[in-house]
C-alpha positions, 0 to 999 in steps of 0.5 A: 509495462512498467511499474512503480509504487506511491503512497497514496495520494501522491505525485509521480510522473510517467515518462516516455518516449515516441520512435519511428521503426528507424529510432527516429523521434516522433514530432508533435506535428506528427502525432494525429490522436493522444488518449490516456486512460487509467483504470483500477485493475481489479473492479476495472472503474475508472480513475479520475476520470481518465477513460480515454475519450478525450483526445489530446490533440484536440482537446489539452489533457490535464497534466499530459505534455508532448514534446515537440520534436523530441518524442518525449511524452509525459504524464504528470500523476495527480492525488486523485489518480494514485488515491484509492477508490476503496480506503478500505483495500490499503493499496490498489493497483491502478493500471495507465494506458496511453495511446499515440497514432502518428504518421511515422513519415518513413513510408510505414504509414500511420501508426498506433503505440500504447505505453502501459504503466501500473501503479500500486498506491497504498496507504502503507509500503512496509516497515523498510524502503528501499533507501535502506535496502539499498544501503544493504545490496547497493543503489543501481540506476539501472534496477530493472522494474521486475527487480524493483518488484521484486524487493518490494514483494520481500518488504511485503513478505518481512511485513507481513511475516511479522504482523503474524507473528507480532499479532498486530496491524502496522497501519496506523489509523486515523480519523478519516479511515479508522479502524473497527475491530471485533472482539471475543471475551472470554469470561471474566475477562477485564482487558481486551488487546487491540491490533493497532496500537499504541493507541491512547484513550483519546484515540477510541472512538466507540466501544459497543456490545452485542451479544448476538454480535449483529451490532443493529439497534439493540446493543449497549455503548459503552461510556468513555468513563468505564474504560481506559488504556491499561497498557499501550494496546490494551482496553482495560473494563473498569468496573467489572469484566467485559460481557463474554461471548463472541465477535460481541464486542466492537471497538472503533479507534484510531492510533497505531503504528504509522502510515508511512515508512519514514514513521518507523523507527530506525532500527526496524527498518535497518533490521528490515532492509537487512533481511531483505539483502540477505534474502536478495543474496540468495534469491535464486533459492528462494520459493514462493510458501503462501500467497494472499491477495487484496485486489491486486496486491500480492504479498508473498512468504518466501521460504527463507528464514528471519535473520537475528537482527530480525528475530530480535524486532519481535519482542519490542514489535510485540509489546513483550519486552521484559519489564 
């Protein structure tokens, strides 16, 4: 099975090719059934539709070309097919199947392949791609997939790591999928920090309070004018602290970092792609620490330490610099 990751949303194309026993191309006049599914690996729905009933010979998929004597057949992804089913999971793995029964002509009689491929489409792919990680370890053609995964399981891992200890989302949100967070104030407190940011007061949606942190028909929201931004991630209470208690405060806002990794900035992602190289270098050490699971994305801590170019992310990334 192959692998590949997408923003969601976008564009790739699935490639491959149709051989007899022998290493001969299968011919389009040869190929008698060609049927293509694509299904979520984790609630196992259906994918744009894609459920393998309809049969290519008969009937033209969308998308799908199958070349006449070459045995090349190609499936061209749409938005739809790497769009994510729950915007709420940030990344699913969307897992294709495309089966081929042909006449193999060879005296083998009829035949049947299935070529799988999964794709993992998430609305943000970390804070480094692999341009910039191969810069560091060297770009080669022939990565095999397992390795490919395997560097984008250490982008998940620095990622992640520096969420935890930054105390923030990278995600930026937006007005189709903004983000909701709970709050607990303690007493007398006048600011609450915010886990995506810079936001900008233009960027809250709502603020609502309820002391019994239900937030049905009784609670108080709050008008824009008694609150503002006191600091890029932190909503400042104007005229008096916010009511203490817990998980009672809801703030609904859009604004964060970025959804895509060409919106990081350089140097985090240089910083980035330099750990990674340096855990690459030593991956055969490397073990497994912890592992969390959303669907099926795995991001996995490897037992490595963070590098100075990297330490150094985390009071900029934290909004502790001095000053």
């Amino acid at each position: 099975m192959s692998y590949e990751r997408v923003y969601a949303g976008e564009t790739t194309v699935f490639s491959g090719k149709l051989e007899t026993a022998a290493g001969a191309a299968v011919t389009a006049a040869q190929v008698s059934d060609l049927r293509l599914s694509l299904v979520d690996s984790c609630t196992g729905s259906t994918v744009n539709s894609r459920d393998g009933a309809t049969n290519h010979k008969t009937t033209p998929l969308p998308n799908v070309t199958l070349g006449t004597s070459d045995g090349i057949v190609e499936w061209e992804a749409q938005p739809a097919d790497t769009a994510l089913l729950d915007p709420v999971n940030g990344g699913e793995d969307h897992q294709m199947a495309l089966t081929v029964t042909f006449d193999a002509s060879d005296g083998n009689g009829v035949q049947v392949e299935e070529f799988r491929h999964r794709i993992y489409g998430a609305t943000f792919l970390g804070l480094t791609g692999m341009e910039e990680i191969d810069m560091q370890i060297g770009e080669d053609p022939n990565r095999s997939d397992n390795d490919r995964f395997f560097l984008e399981l250490m982008i998940d891992a620095v990622t992640a790591r520096l969420e935890m200890v930054c105390d923030r989302t990278f995600l930026k949100a937006t007005a189709a999928y903004p983000a909701v967070q709970i709050l607990s104030p303690d007493e007398n407190c006048w600011a609450v920090d915010l886990k995506r940011w810079p936001v900008t007061k233009s960027d809250i949606v709502s603020v609502k309070h309820d002391g019994d942190g239900v937030f049905g028909e009784s609670i108080t929201a709050y008008d824009s004018t008694s609150y503002g931004m006191s600091t890029p991630r932190s909503l400042r209470k104007k005229s008096s602290p916010w009511p203490e208690g817990v998980e009672s405060l809801r703030v609904e806002h859009t604004g964060g970092y970025s959804r895509h990794t060409g919106g990081v900035d350089p140097h985090v992602r240089h910083a980035v792609a330099m750990q990674i190289g340096t855990w690459w270098s030593i991956r055969d050490k490397l073990g497994i620490q912890a592992e969390s699971v959303q669907g099926a994305n795995v991001t996995t801590f490897f037992r490595g330490g963070l590098i100075k170019e990297v330490q150094d992310l985390i009071p900029y990334l934290s909004g502790r610099l001095p000053g």
